[in-house]
N, C-alpha and C positions, 0 to 999 in steps of 0.2 A: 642904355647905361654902360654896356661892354665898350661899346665906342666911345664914348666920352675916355673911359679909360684906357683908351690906346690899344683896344684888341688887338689882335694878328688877323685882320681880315684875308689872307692869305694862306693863313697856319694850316697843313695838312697833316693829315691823319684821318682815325675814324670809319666808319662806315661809307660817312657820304664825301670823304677826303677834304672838302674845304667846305667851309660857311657858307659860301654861294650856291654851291651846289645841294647844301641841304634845304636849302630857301627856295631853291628852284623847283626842287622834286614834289613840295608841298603847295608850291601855288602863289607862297607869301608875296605878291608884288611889293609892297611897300617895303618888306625887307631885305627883298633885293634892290628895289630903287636905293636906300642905304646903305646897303654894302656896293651897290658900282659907284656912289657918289665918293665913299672911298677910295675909291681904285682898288676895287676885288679885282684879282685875274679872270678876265673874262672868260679864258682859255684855259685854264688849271685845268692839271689832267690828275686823273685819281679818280678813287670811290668806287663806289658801285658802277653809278651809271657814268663814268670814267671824265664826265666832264657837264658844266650846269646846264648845256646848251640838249640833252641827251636826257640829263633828268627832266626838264621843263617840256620839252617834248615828247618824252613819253607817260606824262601825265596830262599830255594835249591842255597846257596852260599857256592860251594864245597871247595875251598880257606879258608874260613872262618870255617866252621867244622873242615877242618884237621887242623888248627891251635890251635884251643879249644881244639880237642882229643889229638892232642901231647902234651895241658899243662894240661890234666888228666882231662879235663871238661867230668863231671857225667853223664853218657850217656840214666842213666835212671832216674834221677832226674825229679820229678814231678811240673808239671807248672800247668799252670787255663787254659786258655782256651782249648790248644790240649795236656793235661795229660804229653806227654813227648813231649822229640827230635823225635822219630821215628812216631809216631803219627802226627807231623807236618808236615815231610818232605813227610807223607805218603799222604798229603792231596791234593798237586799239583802233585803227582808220580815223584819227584826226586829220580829217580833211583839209583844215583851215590852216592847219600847223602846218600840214603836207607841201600849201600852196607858197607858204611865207619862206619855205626851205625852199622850192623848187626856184622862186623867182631869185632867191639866193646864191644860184647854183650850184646846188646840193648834187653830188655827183649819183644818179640814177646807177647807177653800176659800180657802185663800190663794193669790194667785197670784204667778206668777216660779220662773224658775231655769229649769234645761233641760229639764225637764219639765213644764213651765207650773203644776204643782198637784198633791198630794198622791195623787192617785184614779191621774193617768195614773203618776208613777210605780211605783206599785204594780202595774198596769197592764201597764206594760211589764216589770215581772217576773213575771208571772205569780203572782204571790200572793194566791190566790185567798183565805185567810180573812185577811187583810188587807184586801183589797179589800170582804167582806164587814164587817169591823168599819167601814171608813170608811160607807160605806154606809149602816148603822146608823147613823152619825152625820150624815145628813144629807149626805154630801159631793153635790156640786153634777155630776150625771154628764154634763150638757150642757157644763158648762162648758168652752171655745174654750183650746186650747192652744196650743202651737211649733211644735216637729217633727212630733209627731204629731196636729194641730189637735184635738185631745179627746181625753179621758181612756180611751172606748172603743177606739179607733185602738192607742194604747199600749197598752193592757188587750188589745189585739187583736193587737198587732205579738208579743206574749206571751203573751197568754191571759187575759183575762179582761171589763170593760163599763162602757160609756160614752154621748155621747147618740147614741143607735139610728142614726138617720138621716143623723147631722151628717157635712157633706162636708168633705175636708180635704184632702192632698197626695199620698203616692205611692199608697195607698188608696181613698181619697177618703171611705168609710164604715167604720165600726165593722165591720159584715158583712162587708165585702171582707177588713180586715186578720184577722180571723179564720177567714176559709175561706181564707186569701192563705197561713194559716201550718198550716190541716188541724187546728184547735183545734174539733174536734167539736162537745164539751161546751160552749164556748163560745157555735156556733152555736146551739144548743138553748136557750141563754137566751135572745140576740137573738131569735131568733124567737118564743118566749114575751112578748116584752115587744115583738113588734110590729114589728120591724127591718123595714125597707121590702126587698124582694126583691129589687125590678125600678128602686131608686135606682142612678142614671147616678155613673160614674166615670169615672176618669182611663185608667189602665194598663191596668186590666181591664176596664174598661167598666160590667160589672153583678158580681153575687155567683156565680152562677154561674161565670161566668169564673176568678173567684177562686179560685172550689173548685177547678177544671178545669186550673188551671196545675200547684196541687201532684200530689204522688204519681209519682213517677219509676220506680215500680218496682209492675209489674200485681196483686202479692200484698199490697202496701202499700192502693193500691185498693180490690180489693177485701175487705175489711177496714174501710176506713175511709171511702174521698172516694167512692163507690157510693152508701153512707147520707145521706152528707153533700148529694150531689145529690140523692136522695129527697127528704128535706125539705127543700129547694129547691122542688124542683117541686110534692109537696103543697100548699105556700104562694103555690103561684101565680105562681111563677115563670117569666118571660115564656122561652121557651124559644130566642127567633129574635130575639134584642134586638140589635138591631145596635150597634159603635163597640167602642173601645178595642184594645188590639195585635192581638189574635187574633179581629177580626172580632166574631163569635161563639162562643156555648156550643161549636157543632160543632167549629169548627176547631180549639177551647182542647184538648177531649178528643181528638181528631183526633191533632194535633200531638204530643202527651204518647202518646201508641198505648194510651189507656187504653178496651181493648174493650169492658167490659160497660156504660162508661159509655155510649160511643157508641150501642150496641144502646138503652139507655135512651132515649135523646135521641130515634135515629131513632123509635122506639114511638111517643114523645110529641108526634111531628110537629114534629122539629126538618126544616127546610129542606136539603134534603142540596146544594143548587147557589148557596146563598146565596153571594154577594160579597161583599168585605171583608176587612180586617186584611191584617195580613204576608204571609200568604200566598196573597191571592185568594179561595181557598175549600178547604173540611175534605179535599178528594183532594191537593191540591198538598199541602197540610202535613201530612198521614199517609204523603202518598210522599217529603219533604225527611227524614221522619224514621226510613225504614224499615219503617213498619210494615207489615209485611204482609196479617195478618187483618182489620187496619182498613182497607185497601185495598182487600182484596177485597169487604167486607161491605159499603162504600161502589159500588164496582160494581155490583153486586149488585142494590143499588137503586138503578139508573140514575144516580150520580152520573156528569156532562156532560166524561167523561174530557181530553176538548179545552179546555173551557172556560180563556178567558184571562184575566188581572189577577195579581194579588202580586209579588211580588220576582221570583218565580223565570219568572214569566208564563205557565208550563203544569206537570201535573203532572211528567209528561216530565221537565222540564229538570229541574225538582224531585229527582226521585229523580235523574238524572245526576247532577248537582250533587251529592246525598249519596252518590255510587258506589254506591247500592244496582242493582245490574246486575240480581236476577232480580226487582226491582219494574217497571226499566226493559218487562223481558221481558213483564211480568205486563200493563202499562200497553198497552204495542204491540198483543199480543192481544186487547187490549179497543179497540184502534181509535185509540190516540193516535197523532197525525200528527206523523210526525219531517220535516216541512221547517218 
């Protein structure tokens, strides 16, 4: 009816900035087959998602792409919030959207938007044969991002690979943010392709750490972030790397009460008395956190039950502090001095 009355099928403003583009974002085929028979601008820039080729893609409405690409809609045309079309489509992994962009030659390395570039949004969802199709086309895996300063980082904060080594912000490496999320599989490629082990970071310090933070739960562990520290260490993984929150390896697994890890670590000559991070060293943080068998098995081998530094400043106050009473108990036995 707007048509018959002569709309502005072109008219900008709004949220979605023109008519087409708010047809697009929703799917409506038929209402964009009538506004292109109009001559909508295929190409209008505005709105949200800055242009209808970018809405319609990032609501993976396959219908709707190939009706924009057969009336020449800009396939690399730059929008605001996800930089392009492919960039959009790449954020929920519409595969089929992905394919109908690439054979359009959707530029795999474009940058901008909040994902800096096609690979990390993919990346950050984890879509892994997505992330293989761009790949296949050349996408740029070093390339320097936003949020997640490289496409591995996002591929990492989610599951999937970027430039190996490249340092960036809560991460600082591709390896970190994917042992940081317990992406196994992930790891396994980084390492394949060379991921540096014993590259310095931010929060966690090293990859190890990374590993060492997840797994909350001892049956999760062993199952999973056990392996994941094997091939760690295989690789050559510095075992006694000092920096980042939790010291080191020891305290990371320490802290978490993840036992079979620790038994690994001490095997491999991790440092049982090292200093550092939050809690001083791996007894204060297995006793803040309750652990008990990790306590013991850290006594056991002479960890320097007295020893001072961290938050808490001894193990002692540690476990007080966590009201675990019979770690308290366990500690005093072993000779921790209560003045």
């Amino acid at each position: 009816m707007l048509l018959i009355k002569d709309a502005d099928v072109n008219a900008q403003g709004g949220y979605y900035g023109n008519a087409l583009q708010a047809a697009s974002s929703r799917g409506y085929e038929q209402v964009v087959k009538m506004l292109l028979i109009k001559d909508a601008d295929v190409n209008a820039q505005g709105g949200y998602y800055g242009n209808a080729l970018q809405a319609a893609s990032y609501g993976g409405y396959e219908q709707v792409v190939k009706m924009l690409l057969i009336k020449d809609a800009d396939v690399n045309a730059q929008g605001r919030v996800y930089s392009n079309a492919l960039q959009a489509a790449l954020y929920k992994g519409y595969k089929q959207v992905v394919k109908m962009l690439l054979i359009k030659d959707a530029d795999v390395n474009a940058q901008g938007g909040y994902y800096s570039n096609a690979l990390q949004a993919a990346s950050h969802g984890g879509h892994e044969q997505v992330v293989k199709m761009l790949l296949i086309k050349d996408a740029d895996v070093n390339a320097q991002g936003r949020y997640y300063s490289n496409a591995l980082q996002a591929a990492l904060d989610k599951g999937y690979n970027a430039n190996i080594n490249a340092q960036g912000r809560y991460y600082s490496n591709a390896l970190q943010a994917a042992l940081g999320r317990g992406y196994k599989q992930v790891v396994k490629m980084l390492l394949i392709k060379d991921a540096d082990v014993n590259a310095q970071g931010r929060y966690y310090s090293n990859a190890l750490q990374a590993a060492l933070h997840r797994g909350y739960k001892q049956a999760a562990l062993d199952k999973g972030y056990k392996q994941v520290v094997k091939m760690l260490l295989i690789n050559s993984a510095n075992i006694n790397a000092q920096g980042g929150h939790y010291g080191n390896a020891l305290q990371a697994a320490s802290y978490r009460g993840h036992e079979q890890v620790v038994k690994m670590l001490l095997i491999n000559g991790a440092n049982i008395n090292a200093q550092g991070g939050h809690y001083g060293n791996a007894l204060q943080a297995a006793s803040h956190g309750g652990h008990e068998q990790v306590v013991k098995m850290l006594l056991i081998k002479d960890a320097n039950v007295n020893a001072q530094g961290g938050y808490y400043g001894n193990a002692l106050q540690a476990a007080s502090d966590g009201g675990h009473e019979h770690l308290a108990d366990t500690l005093l036995k072993a000779g921790a001095d209560q003045c």
